[in-house]
C-alpha positions in Angstrom: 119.8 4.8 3.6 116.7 4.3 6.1 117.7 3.1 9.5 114.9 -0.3 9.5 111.8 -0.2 11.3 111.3 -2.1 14.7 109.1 -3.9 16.7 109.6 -5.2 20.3 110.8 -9.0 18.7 111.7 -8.2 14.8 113.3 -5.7 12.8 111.8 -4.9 9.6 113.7 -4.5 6.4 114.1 -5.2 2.7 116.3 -7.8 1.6 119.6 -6.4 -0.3 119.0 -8.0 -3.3 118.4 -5.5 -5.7 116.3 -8.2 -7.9 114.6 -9.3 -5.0 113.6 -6.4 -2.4 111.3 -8.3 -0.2 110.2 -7.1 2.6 111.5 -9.3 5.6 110.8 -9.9 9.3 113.9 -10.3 11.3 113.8 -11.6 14.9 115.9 -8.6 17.1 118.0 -11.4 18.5 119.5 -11.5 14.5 121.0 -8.2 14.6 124.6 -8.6 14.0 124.3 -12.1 12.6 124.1 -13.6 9.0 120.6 -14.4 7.8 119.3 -16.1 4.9 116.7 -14.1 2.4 113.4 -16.8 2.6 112.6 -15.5 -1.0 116.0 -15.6 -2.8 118.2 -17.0 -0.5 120.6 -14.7 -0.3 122.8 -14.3 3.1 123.3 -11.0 4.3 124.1 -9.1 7.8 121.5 -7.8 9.9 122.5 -4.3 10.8 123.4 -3.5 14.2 120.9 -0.4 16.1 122.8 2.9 15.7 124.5 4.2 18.9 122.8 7.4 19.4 125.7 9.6 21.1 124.4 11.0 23.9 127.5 13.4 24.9 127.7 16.9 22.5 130.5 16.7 19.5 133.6 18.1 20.0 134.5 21.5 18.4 
């Protein structure tokens, strides 16, 4: 699965409804938080950003 686009004030994604699949403007301040789909109302969790690691894995 695609990590969703950004902007500097909304996330981009597609709503998880596999009947509905709109494509949906999230405000960043959302991430982490239940929204509801405009289209087919459907509540969902905005994904958190992905903590890049920044130290090498351990072998």
């Amino acid at each position: 699965m695609s990590q969703p686009s950004t902007t500097s004030d909304a996330v981009m994604m597609l709503c998880p409804n596999l009947k509905c699949r709109k494509l949906l403007r999230v405000p960043v301040a959302c991430r982490g938080k239940q929204v509801k789909c405009q289209f087919c109302e459907l509540t969902f969790r905005v994904p958190e950003p992905k903590q890049s690691s920044t130290e090498p894995p351990q072998v």
